[in-house]
N, C-alpha and C positions, 0 to 999 in steps of 0.2 A: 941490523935491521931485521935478517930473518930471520934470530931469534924471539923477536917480538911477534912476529908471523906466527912461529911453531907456538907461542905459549898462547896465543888466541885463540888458534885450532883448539889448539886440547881444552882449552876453559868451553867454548861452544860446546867440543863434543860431551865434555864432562856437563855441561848444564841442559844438553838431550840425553844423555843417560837418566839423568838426576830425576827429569820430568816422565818420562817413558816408565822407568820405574813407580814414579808417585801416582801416574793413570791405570798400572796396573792392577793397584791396590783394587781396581773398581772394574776393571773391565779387562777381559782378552787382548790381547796383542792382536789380535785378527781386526777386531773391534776399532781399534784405533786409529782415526786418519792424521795426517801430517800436519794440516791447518789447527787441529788442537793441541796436537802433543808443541809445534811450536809457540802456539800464543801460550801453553806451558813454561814452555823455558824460555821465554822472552828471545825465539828466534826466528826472523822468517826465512820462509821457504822455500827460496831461493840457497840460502845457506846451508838449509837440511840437505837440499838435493844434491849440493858441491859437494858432501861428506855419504849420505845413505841415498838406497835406492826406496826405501821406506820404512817404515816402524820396525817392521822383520828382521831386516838387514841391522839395524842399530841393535835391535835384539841378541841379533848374531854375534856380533863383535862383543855384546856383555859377557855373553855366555864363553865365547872364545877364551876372553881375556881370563876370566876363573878356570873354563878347562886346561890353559895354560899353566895357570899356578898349581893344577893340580896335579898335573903332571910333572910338573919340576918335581915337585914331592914324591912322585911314585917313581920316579927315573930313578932314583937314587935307592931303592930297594933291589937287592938280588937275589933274581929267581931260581936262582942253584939253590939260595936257603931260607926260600920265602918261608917268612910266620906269616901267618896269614890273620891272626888277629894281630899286630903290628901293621899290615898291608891295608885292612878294614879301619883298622881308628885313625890312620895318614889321612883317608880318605872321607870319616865321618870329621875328624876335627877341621879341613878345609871347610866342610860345608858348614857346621858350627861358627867357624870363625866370617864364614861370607852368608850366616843365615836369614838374615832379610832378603837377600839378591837371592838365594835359594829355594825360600819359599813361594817369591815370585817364579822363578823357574820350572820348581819340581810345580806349582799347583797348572789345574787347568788352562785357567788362564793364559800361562808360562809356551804353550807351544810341545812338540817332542823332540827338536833339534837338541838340545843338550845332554838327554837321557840317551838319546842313540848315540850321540857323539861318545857318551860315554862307555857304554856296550860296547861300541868299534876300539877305543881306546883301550880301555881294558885286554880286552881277548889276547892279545901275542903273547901279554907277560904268564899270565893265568896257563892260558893252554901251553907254553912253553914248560912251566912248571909242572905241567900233569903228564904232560910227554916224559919228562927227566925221571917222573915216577913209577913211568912203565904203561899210561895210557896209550892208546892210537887217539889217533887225529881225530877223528871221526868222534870216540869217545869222550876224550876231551873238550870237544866242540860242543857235544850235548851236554856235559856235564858243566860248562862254562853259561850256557844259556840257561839251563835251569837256576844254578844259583845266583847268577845276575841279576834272572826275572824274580826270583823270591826278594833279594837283596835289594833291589829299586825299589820293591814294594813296599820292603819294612822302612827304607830310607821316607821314602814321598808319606807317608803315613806320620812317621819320626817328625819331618818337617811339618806336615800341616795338622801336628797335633800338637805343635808351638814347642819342639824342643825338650817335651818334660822329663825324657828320660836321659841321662847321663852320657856322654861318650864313651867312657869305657864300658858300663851295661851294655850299650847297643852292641859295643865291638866282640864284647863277651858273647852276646845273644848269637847273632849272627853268624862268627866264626865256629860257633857249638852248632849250630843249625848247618854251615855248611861243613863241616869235617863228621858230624856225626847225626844228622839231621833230628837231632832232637836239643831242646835248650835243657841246661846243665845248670845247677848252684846258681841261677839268677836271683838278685837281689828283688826285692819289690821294690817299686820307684815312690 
């Protein structure tokens, strides 16, 4: 019997993802109250309230559930012999592969919980690696934050200009801009 429990849970929360997602096409997450997003998914609001503490919160767990997948992907890289254009396309093809859930994310709309979460996630592997190269702390720390904040930038751009340029270009792009701050042998898209 409480397997039949657990698979209603998840079918609810999958059909408030489902709906929270299709409103955001139109509107901010902030924007959004509960009595819509469930006549959305054909849920009420009593039920939202057993699972989220509002729109935000379901927000959170989307984002969670991809920053997780992302991470399993980046775990498995090591920072003794980081490439770092192999470290960049792990990272641009997660997002490709979840790029509707992305675009809602990286755009306005989307909130900045999942781009910070991202910053913070990143940094240990990154600055571990810049340390091993002879950087200080300090160093490394600036030097993680600048290329992050270019590297979000050209991502969120990437996404809400629908994807048109290639994952490996990007990774290409990007990995030139941060080992050598200028782009190298890019293709035209």
């Amino acid at each position: 019997m409480e397997g039949k429990v657990d698979a209603r849970i998840l079918k609810t929360r999958e059909k408030l993802k489902k709906a929270l997602l299709e409103l955001m096409k139109d509107n901010a997450v902030e924007t959004i109250n509960v009595t819509t997003l469930c006549r959305k998914a054909g849920v009420n609001r009593n039920t939202f309230y057993a699972h989220y503490l509002d729109p935000i919160d379901l927000l959170k767990e989307i984002e969670n559930e991809l920053l997780e997948s992302m991470w399993n992907t980046l775990s498995q890289v090591d920072t003794s012999t980081l490439d770092l254009r192999t470290f960049i396309n792990s990272i641009l093809y997660t997002i490709n592969d979840n790029r509707e859930l992305c675009y809602l994310i990286l755009s306005p709309r989307g909130g900045r919980h999942f781009v910070n979460t991202i910053v913070t996630m990143l940094r240990d592997k990154a600055v571990a690696s810049w340390r091993l190269k002879g950087m200080t702390e300090e160093e490394a720390d600036y030097t993680y934050h600048y290329c992050v904040g270019g590297a979000l930038g050209v991502i969120e751009s990437w996404a809400m200009g629908g994807y048109r340029v290639e994952v490996a270009v990007l990774g290409d792009m990007l990995s030139g801009l941060i080992e050598n701050g200028r782009i190298r042998n890019i293709r035209r898209y």
